[in-house]
C-alpha positions in Angstrom: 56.9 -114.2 8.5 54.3 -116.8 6.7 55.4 -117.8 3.4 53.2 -116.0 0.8 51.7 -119.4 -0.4 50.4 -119.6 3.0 52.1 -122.2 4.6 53.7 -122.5 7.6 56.8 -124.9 8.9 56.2 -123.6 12.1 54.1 -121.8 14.2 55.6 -119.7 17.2 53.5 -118.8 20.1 56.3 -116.9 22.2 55.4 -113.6 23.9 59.5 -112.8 24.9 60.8 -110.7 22.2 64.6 -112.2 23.0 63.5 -115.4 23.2 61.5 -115.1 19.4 64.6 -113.6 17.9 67.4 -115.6 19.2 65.2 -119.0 17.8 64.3 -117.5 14.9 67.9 -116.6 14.2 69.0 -119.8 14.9 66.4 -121.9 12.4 67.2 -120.0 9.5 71.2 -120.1 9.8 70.5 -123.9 9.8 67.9 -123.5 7.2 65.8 -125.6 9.3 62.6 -123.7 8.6 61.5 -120.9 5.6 58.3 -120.4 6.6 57.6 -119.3 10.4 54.7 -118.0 11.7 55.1 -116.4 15.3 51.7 -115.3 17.2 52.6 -113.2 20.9 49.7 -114.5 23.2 47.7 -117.8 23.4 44.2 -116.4 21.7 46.2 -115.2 18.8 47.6 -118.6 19.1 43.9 -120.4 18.8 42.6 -117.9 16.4 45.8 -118.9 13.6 45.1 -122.8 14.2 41.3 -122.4 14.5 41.1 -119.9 11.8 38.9 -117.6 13.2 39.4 -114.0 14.2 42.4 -111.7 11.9 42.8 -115.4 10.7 39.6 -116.5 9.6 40.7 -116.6 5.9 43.3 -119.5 6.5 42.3 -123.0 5.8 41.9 -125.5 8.6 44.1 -128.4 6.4 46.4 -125.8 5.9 48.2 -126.2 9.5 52.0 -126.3 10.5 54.7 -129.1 10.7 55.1 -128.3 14.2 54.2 -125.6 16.6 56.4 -124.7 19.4 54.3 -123.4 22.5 55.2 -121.5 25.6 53.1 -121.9 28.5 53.3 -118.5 30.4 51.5 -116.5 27.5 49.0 -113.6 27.5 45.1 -113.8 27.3 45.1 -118.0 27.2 47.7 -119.2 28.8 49.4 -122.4 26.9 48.7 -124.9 28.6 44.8 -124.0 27.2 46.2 -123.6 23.7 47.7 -127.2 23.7 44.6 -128.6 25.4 42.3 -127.1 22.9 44.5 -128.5 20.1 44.8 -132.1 21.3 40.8 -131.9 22.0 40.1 -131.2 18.4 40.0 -134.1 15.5 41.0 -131.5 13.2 44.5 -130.5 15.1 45.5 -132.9 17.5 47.8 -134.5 15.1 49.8 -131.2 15.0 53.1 -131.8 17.2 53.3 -129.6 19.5 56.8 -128.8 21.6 56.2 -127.0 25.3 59.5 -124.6 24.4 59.1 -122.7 28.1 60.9 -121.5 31.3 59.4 -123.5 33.1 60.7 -125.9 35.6 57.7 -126.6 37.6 57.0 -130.3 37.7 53.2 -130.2 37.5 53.5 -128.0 34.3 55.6 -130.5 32.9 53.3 -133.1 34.2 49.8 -131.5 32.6 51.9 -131.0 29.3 51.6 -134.6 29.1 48.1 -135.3 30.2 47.2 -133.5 27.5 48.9 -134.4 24.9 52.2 -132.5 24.1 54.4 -134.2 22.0 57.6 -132.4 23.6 58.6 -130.3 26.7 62.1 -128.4 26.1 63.2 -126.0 29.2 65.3 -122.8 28.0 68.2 -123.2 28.8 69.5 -119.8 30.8 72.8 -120.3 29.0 73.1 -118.3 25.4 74.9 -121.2 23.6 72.9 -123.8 24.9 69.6 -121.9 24.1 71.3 -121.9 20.7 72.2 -125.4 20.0 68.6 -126.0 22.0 66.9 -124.4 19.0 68.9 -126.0 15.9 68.3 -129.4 17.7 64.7 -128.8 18.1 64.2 -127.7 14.2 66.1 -130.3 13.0 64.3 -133.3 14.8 61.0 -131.8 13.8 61.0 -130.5 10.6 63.9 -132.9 9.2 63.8 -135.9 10.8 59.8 -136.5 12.5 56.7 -137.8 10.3 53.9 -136.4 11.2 50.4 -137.6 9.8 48.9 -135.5 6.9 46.1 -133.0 7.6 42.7 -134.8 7.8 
């Protein structure tokens, strides 16, 4: 789903198939976002922003305008992803949005502590899970400035 240049808008780390399409759908009849990467588990996830692994070939400048994370992921679960991330002077500038199921209150809290720039609940509801997802690509890719790449 990368762009054939090679860069991304967004990365996706979202194991639920439903929940990949239906935000996916949504982005692109806003035209919030051309270029979207999605990765289905959190190694996949540190192998794309680390470059290492299938990804190895990718540079390390060449990261995404946002990436939105899920925490209850295969393999490295995301709460690992973001804190590796936000550990590294080569990523922690990358927003990151906590776009999970989630309710609990200490997941929400960690989030935080380390670093996540966002934490979005699904909403259960179809149309606000829509309007969830144009909202969230507009803010980030439209209307945030992120740092450039070091």
């Amino acid at each position: 789903m990368a762009d054939t240049d090679g860069r991304v808008d967004i990365l996706m780390v979202e194991d639920n198939p439903n929940d990949e399409e239906l935000t996916l759908h949504e982005l692109r009849k806003y035209h919030l976002a051309n270029r979207i990467h999605v990765v289905r588990d959190g190694q996949e996830a540190l192998d794309y922003v680390f470059c290492t692994g299938r990804y190895a070939d990718r540079q390390i400048t060449d990261q995404p305008s946002v990436i939105l994370l899920d925490i209850k992921l295969p393999f490295v679960d995301g709460l690992e992803v973001l804190s590796r991330i936000k550990k590294d002077d080569r990523t922690r500038t990358i927003p990151v949005v906590m776009l999970t199921s989630s309710r609990e209150e200490r997941d929400l809290v960690e989030s935080y502590r380390l670093g996540v720039n966002s934490y979005i609940v699904k909403p259960v509801d179809f149309d606000q899970f829509k309007e969830s997802a144009r909202t969230l690509g507009m803010y980030w890719l439209l209307l945030n400035r992120p740092p450039k790449a070091a």
